[in-house]
TIVO-2410 file (N, C-alpha, C; in nm, 3 decimals):
# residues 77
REC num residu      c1      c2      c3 atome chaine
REC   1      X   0.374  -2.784  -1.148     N      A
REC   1      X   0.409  -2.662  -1.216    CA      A
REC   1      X   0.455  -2.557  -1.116     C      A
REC   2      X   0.514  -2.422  -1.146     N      A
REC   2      X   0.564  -2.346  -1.091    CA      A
REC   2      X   0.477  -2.239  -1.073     C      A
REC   3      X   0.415  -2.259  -1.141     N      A
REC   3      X   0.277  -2.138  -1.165    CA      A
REC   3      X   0.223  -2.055  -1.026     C      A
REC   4      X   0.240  -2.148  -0.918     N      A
REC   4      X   0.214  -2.072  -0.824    CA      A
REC   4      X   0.323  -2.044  -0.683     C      A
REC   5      X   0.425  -2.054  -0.756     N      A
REC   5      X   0.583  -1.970  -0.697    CA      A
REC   5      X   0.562  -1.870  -0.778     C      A
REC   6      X   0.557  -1.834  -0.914     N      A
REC   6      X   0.536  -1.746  -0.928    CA      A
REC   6      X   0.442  -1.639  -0.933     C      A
REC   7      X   0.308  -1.707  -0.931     N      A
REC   7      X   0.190  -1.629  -0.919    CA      A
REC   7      X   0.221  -1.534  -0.761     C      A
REC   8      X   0.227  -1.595  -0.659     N      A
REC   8      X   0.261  -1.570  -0.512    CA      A
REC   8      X   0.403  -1.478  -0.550     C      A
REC   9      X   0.523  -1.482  -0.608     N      A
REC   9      X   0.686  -1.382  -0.587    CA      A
REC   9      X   0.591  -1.286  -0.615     C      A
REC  10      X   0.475  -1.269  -0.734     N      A
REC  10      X   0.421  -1.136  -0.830    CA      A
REC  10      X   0.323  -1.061  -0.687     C      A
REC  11      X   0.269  -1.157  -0.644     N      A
REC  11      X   0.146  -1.066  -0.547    CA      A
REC  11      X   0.250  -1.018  -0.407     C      A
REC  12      X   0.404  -1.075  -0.360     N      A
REC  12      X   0.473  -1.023  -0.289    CA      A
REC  12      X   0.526  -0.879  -0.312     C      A
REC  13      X   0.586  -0.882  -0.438     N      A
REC  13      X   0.644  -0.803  -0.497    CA      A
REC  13      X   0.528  -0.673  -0.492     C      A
REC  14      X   0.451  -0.683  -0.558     N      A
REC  14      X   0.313  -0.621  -0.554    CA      A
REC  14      X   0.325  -0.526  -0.424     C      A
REC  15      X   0.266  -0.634  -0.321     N      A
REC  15      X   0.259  -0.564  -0.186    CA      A
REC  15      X   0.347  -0.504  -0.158     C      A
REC  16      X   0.487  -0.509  -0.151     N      A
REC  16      X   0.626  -0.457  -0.128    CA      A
REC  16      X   0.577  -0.327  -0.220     C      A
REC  17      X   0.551  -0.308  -0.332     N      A
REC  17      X   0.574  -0.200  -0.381    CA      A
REC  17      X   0.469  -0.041  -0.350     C      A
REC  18      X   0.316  -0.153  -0.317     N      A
REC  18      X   0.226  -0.099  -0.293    CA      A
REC  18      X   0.232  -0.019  -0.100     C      A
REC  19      X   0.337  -0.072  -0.084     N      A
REC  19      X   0.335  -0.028   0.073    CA      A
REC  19      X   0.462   0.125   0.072     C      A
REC  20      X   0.561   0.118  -0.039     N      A
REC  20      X   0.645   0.219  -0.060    CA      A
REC  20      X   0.559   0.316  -0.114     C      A
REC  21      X   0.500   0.286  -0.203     N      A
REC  21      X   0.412   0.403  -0.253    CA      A
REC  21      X   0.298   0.473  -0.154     C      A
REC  22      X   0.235   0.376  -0.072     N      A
REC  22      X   0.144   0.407   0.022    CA      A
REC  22      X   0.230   0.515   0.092     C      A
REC  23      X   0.373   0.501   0.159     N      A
REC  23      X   0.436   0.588   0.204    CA      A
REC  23      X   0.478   0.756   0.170     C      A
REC  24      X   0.533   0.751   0.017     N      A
REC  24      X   0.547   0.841  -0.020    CA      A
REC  24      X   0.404   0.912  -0.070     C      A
REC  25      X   0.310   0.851  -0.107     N      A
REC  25      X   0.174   0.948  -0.135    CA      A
REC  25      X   0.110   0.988   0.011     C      A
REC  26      X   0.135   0.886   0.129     N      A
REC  26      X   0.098   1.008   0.302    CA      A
REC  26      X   0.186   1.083   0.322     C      A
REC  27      X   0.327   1.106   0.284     N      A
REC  27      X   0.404   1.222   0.288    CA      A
REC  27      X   0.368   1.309   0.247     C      A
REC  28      X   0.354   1.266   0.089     N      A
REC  28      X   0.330   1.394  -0.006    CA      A
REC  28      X   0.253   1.481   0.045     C      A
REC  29      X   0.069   1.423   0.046     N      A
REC  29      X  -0.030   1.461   0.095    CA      A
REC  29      X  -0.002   1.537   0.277     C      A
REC  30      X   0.073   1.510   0.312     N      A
REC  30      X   0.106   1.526   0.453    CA      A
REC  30      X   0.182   1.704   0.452     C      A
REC  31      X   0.227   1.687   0.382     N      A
REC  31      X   0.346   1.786   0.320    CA      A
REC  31      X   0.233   1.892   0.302     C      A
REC  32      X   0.145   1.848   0.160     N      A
REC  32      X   0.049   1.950   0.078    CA      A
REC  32      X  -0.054   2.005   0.175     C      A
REC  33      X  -0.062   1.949   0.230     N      A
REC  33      X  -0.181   2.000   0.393    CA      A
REC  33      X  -0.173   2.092   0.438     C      A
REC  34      X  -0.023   2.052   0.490     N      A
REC  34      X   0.076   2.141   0.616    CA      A
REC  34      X   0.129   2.283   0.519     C      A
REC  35      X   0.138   2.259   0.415     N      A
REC  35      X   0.135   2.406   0.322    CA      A
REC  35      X   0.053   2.483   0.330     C      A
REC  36      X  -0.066   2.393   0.295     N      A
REC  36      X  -0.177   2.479   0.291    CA      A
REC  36      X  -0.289   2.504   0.401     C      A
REC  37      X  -0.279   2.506   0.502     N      A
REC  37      X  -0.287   2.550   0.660    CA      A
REC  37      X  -0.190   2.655   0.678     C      A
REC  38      X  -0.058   2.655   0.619     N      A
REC  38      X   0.033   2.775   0.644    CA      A
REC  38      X  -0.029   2.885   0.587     C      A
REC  39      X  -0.045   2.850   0.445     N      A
REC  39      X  -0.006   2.982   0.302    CA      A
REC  39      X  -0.145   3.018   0.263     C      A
REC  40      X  -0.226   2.884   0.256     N      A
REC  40      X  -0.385   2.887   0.164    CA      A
REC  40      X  -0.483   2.921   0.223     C      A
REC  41      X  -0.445   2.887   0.347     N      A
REC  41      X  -0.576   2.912   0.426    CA      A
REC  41      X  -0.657   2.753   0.472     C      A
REC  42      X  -0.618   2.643   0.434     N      A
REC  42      X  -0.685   2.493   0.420    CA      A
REC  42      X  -0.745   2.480   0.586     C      A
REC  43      X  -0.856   2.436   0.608     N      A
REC  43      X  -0.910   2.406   0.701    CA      A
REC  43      X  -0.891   2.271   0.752     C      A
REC  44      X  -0.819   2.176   0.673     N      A
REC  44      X  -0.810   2.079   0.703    CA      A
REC  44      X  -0.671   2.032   0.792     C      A
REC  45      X  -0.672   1.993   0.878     N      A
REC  45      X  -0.540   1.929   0.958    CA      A
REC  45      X  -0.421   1.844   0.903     C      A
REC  46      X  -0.316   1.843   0.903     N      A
REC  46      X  -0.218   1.757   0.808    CA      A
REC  46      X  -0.233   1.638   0.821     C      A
REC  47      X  -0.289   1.559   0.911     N      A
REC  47      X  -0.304   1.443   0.985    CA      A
REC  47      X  -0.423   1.371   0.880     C      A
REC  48      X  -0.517   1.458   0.842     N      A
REC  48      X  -0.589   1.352   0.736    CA      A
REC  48      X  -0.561   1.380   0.584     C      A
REC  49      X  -0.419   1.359   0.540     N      A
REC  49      X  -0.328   1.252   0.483    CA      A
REC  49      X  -0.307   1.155   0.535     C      A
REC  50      X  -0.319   1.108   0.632     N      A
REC  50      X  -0.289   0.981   0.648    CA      A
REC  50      X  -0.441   0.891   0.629     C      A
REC  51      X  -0.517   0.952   0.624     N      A
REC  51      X  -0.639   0.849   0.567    CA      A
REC  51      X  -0.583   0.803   0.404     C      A
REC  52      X  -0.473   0.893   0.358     N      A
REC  52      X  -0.506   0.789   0.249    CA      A
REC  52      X  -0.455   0.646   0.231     C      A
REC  53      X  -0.402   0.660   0.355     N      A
REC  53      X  -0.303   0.505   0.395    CA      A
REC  53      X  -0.395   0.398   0.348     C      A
REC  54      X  -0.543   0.422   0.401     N      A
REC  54      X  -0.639   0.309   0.411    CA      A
REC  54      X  -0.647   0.216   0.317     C      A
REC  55      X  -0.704   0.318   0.204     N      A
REC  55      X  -0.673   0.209   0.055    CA      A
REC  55      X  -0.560   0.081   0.051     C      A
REC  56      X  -0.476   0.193   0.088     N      A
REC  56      X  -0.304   0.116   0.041    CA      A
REC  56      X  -0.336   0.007   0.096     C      A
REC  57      X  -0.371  -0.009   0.250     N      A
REC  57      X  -0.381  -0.114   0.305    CA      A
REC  57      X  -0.455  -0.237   0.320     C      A
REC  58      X  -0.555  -0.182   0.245     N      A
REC  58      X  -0.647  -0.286   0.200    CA      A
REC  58      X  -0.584  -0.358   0.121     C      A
REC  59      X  -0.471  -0.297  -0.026     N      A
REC  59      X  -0.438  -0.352  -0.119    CA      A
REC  59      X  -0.329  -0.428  -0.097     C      A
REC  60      X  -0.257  -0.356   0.044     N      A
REC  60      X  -0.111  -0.453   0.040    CA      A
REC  60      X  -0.179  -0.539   0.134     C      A
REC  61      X  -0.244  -0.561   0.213     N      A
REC  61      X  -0.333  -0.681   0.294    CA      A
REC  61      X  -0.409  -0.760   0.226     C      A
REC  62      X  -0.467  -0.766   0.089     N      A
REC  62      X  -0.525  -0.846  -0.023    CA      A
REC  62      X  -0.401  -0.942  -0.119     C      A
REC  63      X  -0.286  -0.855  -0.128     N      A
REC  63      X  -0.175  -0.876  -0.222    CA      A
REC  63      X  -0.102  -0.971  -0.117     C      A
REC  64      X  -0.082  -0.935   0.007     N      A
REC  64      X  -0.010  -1.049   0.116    CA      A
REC  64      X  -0.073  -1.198   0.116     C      A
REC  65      X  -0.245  -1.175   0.144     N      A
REC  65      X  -0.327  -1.291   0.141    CA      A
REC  65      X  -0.344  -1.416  -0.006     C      A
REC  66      X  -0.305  -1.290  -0.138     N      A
REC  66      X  -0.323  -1.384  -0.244    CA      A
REC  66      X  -0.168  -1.430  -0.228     C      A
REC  67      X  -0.045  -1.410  -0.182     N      A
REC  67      X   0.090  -1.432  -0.216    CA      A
REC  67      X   0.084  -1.547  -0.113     C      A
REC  68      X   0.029  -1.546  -0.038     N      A
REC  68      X   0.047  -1.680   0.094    CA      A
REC  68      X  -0.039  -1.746   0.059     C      A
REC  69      X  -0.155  -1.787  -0.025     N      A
REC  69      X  -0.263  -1.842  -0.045    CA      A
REC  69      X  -0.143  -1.950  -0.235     C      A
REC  70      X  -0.144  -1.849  -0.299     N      A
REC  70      X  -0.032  -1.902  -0.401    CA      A
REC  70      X   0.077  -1.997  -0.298     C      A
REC  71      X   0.152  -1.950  -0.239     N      A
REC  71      X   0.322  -2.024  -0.194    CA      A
REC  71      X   0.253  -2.112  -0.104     C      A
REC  72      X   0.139  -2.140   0.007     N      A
REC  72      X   0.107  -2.251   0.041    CA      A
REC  72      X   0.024  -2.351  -0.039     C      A
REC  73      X  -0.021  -2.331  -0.201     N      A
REC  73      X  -0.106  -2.424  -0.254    CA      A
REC  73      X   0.020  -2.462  -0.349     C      A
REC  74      X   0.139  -2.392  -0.371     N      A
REC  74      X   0.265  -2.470  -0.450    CA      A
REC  74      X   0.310  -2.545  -0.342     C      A
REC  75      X   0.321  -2.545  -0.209     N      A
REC  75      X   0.369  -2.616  -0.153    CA      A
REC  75      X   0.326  -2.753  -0.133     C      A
REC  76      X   0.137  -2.767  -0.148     N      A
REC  76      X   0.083  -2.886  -0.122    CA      A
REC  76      X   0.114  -2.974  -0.236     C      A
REC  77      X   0.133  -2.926  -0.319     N      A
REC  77      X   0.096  -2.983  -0.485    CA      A
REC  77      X   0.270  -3.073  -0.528     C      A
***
C-alpha cells in the first residue's frame, strides 16, 4: 500500500509549514518587544521572542522523525 508515502509527504509538508510559521511568529513577537521597550515601557529584551522558536522545534523535529520513520517503513515493505 501507499499509505505510508503518504502518511510521511503529510508529516513533511507539516514540518515545512510548521518551520515558516515558527519564523514569522519570532518576527512578529521580535517586532512586538522591540516596540514595546521603545513606546510601553516593556522590561523585557527583544531577544526573548525567540524562545518561542522552541515549541516550533520540537514540532518540526517530531514531524521530520514521523516523515522518515513513514518513507523508510514504505520502503521496506
Amino acid at each position: 500500500m501507499k499509505n505510508g508515502r503518504v502518511w510521511g509527504r503529510m508529516f513533511a509538508v507539516l514540518a515545512l509549514a510548521l518551520s515558516h510559521l515558527m519564523c514569522a511568529a519570532a518576527a512578529y513577537q521580535y517586532c512586538a518587544l522591540q516596540w514595546a521597550g521603545r513606546c510601553a515601557g516593556a522590561s523585557a529584551p527583544p531577544s526573548a521572542a525567540l524562545l518561542t522558536a522552541v515549541p516550533y522545534g520540537l514540532g518540526i523535529a517530531g514531524c521530520a522523525l514521523l516523515a522518515r520513520y513513514f518513507f523508510r517503513r514504505e520502503r521496506a515493505q
